[in-house]
VEXRO-188214 format. One record per residue: x negated, y negated, z of N, C-alpha, C in turn; residue in three letters. Coordinates in nm, 2 decimals, padded with zeros to 4 digits. Each point is the difference from the previous one (the first is absolute). Last residue first. Example, Ala and Ser with C-alpha at 12.3 -4.5 7.8 and 13.67 -1.06 7.14 Angstrom:
BEGIN
 n_east n_north   n_up ca_east ca_north  ca_up c_east c_north   c_up rest
 -01.28   00.22  00.71  -00.09   -00.11  00.00  00.08  -00.11  00.08  SER
 -00.03   00.57 -00.01   00.09   -00.12  00.00 -00.09  -00.12  00.00  ALA
***
This chain:
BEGIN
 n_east n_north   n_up ca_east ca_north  ca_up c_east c_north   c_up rest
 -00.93  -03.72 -01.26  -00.12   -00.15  00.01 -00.16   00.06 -00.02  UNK
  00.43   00.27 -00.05  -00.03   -00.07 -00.08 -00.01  -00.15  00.05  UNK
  00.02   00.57  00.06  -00.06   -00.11  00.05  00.01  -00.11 -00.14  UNK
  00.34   00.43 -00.03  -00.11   -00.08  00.00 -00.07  -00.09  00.08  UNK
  00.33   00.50 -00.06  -00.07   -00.09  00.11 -00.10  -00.09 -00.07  UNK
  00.32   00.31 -00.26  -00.11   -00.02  00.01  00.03  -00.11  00.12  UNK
  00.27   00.43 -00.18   00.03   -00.12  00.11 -00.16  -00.03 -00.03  UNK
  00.35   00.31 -00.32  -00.15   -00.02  00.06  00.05  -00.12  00.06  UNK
  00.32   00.40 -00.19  -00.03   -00.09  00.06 -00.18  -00.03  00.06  UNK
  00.38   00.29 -00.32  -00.15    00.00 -00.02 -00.02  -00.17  00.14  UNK
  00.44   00.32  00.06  -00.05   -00.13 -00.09 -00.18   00.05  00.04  UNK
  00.34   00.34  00.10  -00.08    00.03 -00.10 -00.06  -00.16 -00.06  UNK
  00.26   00.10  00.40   00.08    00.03 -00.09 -00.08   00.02 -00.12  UNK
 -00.20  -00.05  00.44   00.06    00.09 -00.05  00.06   00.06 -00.09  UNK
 -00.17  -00.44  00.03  -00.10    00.12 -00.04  00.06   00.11 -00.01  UNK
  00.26  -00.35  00.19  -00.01   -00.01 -00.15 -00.10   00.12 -00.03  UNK
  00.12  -00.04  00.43   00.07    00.05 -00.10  00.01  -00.01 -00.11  UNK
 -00.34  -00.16  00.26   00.01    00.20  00.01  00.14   00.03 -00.05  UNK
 -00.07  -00.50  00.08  -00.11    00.08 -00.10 -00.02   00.15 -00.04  UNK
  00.27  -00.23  00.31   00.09   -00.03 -00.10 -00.12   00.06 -00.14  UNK
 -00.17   00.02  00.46   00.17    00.10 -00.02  00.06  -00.03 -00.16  UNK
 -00.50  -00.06  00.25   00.11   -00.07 -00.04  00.10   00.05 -00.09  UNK
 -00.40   00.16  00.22   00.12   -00.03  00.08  00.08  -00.06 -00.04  UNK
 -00.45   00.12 -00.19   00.04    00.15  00.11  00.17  -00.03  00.04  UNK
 -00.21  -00.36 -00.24   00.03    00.14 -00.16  00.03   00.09  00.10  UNK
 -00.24  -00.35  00.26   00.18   -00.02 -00.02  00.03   00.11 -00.11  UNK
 -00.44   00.07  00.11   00.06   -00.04  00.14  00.17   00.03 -00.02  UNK
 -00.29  -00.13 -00.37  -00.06    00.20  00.03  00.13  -00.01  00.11  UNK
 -00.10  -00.45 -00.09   00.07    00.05 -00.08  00.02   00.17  00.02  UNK
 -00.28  -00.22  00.26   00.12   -00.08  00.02  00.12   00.05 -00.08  UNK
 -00.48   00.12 -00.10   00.06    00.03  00.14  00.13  -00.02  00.03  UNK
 -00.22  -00.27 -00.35   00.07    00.17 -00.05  00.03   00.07  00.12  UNK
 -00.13  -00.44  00.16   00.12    00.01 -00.09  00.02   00.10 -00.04  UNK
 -00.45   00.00  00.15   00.17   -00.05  00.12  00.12   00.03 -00.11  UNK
 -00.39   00.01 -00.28   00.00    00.15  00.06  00.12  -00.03  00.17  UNK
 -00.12  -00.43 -00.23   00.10    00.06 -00.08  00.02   00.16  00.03  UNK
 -00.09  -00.34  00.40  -00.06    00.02 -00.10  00.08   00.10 -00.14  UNK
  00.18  -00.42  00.33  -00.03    00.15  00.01 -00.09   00.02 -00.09  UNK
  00.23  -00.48  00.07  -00.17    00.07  00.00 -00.05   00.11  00.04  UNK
  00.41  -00.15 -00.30  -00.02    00.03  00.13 -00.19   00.01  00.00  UNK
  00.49  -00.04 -00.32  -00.08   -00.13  00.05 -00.07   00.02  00.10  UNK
  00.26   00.32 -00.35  -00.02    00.00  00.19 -00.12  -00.13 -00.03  UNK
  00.34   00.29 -00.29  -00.08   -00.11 -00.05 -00.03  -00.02  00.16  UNK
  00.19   00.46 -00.23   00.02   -00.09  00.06 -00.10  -00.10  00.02  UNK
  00.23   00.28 -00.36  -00.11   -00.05  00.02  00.07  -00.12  00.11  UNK
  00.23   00.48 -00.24   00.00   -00.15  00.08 -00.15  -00.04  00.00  UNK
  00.31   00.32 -00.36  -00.13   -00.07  00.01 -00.01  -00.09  00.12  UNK
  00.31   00.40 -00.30  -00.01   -00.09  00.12 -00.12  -00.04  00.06  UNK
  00.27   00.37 -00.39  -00.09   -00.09  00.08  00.01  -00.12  00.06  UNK
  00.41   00.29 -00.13  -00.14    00.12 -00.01 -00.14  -00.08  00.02  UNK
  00.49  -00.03  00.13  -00.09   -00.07  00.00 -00.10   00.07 -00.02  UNK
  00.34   00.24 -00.07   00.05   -00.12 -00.02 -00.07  -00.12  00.02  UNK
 -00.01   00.52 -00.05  -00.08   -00.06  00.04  00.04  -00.14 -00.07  UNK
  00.25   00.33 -00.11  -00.02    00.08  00.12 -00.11  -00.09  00.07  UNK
  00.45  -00.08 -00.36  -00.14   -00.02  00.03 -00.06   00.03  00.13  UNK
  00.43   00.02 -00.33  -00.04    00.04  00.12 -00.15   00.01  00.01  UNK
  00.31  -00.25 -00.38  -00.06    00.12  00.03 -00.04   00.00  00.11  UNK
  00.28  -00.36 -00.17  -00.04    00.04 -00.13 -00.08   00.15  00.01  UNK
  00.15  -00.35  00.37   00.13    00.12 -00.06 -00.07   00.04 -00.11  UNK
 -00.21  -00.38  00.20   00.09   -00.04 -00.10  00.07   00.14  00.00  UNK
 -00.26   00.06  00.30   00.10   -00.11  00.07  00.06  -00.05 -00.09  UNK
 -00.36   00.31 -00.16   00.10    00.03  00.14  00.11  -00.08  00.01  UNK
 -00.37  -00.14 -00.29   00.10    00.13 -00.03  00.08   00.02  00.07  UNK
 -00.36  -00.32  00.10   00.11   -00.03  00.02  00.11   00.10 -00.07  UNK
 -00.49   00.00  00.18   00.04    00.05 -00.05  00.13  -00.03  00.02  UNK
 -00.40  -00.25  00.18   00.13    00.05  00.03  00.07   00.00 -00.15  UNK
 -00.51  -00.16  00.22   00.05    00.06 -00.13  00.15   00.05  00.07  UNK
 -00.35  -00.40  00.24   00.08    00.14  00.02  00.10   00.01 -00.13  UNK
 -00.35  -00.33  00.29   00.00    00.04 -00.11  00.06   00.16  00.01  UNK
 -00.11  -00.43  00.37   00.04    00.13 -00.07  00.05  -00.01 -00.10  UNK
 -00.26  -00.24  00.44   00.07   -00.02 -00.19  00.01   00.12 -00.04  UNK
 -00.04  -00.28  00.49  -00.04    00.13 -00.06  00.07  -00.01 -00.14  UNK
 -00.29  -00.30  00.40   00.10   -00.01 -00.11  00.01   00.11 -00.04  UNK
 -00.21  -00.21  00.53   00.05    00.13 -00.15  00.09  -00.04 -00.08  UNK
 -00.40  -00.24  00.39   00.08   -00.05 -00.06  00.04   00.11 -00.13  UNK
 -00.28   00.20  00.40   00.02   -00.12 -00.07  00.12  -00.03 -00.04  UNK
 -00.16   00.39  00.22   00.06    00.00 -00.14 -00.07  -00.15 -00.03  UNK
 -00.22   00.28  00.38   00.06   -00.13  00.02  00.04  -00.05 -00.18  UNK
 -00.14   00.47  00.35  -00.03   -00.06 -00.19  00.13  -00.16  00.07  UNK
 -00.06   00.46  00.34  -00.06   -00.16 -00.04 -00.02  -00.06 -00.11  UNK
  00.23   00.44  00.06  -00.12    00.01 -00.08 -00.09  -00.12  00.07  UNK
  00.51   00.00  00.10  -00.07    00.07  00.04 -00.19   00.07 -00.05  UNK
  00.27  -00.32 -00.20  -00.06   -00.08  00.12 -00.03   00.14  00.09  UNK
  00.09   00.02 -00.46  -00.12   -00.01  00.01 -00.03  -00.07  00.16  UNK
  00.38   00.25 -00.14  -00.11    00.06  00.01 -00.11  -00.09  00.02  UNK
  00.41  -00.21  00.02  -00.04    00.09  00.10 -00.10   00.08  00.02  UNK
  00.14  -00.28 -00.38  -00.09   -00.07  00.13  00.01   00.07  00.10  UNK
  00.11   00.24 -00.40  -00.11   -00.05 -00.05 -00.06  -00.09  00.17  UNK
  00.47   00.16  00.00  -00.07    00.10  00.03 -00.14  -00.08 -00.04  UNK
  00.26  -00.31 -00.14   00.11    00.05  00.14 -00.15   00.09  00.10  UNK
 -00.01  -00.11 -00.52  -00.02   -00.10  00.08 -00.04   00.05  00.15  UNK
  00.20   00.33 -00.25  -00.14   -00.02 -00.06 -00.11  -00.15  00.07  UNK
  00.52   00.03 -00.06  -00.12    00.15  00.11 -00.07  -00.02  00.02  UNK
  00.23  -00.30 -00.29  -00.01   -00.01  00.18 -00.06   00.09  00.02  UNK
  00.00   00.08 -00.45  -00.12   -00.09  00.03  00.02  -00.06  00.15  UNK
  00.29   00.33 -00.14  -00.11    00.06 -00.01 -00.09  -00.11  00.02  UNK
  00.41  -00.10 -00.03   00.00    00.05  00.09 -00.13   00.05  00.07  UNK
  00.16  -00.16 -00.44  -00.03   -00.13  00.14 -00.04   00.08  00.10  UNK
  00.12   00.28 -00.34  -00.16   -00.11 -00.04 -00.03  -00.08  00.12  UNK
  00.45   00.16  00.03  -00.11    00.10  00.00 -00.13  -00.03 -00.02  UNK
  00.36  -00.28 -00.12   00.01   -00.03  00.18 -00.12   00.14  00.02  UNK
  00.10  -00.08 -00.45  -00.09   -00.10  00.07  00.01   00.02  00.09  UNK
  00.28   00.27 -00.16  -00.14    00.03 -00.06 -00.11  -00.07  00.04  UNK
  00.52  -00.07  00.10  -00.10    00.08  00.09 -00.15   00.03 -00.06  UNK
  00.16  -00.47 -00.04   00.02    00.11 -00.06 -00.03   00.14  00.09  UNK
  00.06  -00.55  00.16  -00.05    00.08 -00.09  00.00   00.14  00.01  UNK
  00.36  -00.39  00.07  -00.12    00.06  00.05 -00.07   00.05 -00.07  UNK
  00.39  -00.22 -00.09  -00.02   -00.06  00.12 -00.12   00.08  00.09  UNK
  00.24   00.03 -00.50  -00.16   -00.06  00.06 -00.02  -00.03  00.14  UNK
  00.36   00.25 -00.27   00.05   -00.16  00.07 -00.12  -00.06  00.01  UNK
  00.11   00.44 -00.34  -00.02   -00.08  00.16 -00.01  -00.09 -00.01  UNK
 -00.02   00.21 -00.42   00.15    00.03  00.05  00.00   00.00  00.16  UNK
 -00.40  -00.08 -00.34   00.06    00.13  00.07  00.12   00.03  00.03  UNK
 -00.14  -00.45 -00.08   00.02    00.02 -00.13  00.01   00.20  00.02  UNK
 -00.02  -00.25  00.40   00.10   -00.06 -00.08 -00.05   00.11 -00.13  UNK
 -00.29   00.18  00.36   00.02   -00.11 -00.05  00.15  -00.02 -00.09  UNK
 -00.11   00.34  00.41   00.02   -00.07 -00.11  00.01  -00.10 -00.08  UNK
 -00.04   00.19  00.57   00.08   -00.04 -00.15 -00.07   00.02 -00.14  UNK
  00.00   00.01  00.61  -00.08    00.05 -00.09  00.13   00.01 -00.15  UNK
 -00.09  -00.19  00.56   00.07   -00.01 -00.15 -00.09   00.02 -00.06  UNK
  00.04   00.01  00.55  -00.13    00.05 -00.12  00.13   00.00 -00.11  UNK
  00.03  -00.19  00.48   00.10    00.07 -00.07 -00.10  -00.01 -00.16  UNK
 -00.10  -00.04  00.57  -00.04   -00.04 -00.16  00.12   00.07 -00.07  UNK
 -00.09   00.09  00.49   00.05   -00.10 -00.03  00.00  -00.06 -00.12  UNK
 -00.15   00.51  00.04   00.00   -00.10  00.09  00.11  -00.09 -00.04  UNK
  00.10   00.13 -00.36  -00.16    00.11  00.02 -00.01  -00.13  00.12  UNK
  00.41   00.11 -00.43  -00.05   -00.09  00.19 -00.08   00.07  00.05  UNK
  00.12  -00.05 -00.53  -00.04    00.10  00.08 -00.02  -00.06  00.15  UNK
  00.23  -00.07 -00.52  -00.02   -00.06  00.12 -00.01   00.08  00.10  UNK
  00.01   00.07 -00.55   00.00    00.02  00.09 -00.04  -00.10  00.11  UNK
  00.13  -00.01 -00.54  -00.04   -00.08  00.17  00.05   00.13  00.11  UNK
  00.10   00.09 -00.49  -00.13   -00.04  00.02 -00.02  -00.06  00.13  UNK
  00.41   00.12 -00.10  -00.03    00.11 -00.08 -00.16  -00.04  00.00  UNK
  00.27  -00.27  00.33  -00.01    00.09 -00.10 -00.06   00.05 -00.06  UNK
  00.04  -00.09  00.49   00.16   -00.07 -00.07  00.00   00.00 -00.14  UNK
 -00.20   00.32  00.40  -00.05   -00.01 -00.13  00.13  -00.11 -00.09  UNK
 -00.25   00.16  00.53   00.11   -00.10 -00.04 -00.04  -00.01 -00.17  UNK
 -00.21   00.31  00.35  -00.02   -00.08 -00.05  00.14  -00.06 -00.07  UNK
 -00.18   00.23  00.47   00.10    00.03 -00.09  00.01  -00.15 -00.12  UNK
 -00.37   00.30  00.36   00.05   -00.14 -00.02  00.11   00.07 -00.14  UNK
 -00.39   00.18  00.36   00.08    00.03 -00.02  00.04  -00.14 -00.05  UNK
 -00.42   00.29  00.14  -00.02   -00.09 -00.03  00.17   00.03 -00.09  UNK
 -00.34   00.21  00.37   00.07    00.01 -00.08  00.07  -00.11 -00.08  UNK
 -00.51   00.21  00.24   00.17   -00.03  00.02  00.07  -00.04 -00.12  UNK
 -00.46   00.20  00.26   00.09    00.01 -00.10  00.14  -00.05  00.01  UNK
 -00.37  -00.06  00.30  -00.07    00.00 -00.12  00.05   00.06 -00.11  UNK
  00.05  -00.34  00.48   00.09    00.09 -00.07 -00.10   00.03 -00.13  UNK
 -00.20  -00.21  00.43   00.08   -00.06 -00.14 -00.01   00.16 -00.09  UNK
 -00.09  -00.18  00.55  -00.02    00.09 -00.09  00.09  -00.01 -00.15  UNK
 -00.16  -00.40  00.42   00.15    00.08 -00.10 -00.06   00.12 -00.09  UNK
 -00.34  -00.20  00.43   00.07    00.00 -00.14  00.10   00.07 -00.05  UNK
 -00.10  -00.23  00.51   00.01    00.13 -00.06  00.03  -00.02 -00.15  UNK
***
């Protein structure tokens, strides 16, 4: 008999802030550090919440990209994804409230595959429906494009 999998849930943790820039977050078994570089007034023992967002968007994007395309059949190949992303730092220097903080964002995914390139835009159409970290950035007004390339 299959396990019916919960389709909203909840997601609970109490982060540990020892200072003014490190956060320590226990997520599952992991304890997720997020900082500051030294010359910021952090310890470096992680990266940034600004990066951990970018990051986040290119796991998705990964994560959901081989779901769609194994539900599709598309065989990815071998993926690199590069991003290119504008971040309006006003905000976070305090200097003015900025309502679009990543106002562009560029992924190109690189797929080593012997899909064809109209597979791949498939692939891509697919994941842009489900990847969560992507619908928040759009939401929020980032100009976001995802290119799917073939590159053999």
């Amino acid at each position: 008999m299959a396990i019916k999998m919960k389709t909203i849930v909840t997601y609970k943790t109490q982060a540990a802030c020892p200072t003014a820039a490190r956060s320590e977050i226990p997520i599952r078994d992991l304890n997720v550090v997020i900082d500051e570089p030294i010359e910021r007034g952090g310890t470096n023992l992680g990266a940034t919440p600004t990066e951990i967002a970018l990051s986040s968007l290119i796991a998705c994007t990964n994560v959901i990209g081989h779901k769609s395309a194994e539900r599709l059949g598309v065989d990815l190949g071998e993926v690199t994804i590069d991003a290119d992303c504008k971040f309006d730092r006003r905000g976070v220097l305090m200097q003015e409230e900025i309502d679009v903080p990543f106002p562009d964002i560029t992924l190109t995914v690189n797929c080593s595959s012997g899909a064809t390139q109209n597979q791949l835009t498939q692939v891509g159409l697919e994941t842009s429906k489900y990847c969560a970290i992507a619908k928040l950035f759009s939401a929020a007004g980032t100009n976001l494009i995802v290119n799917w390339i073939k590159t053999n």
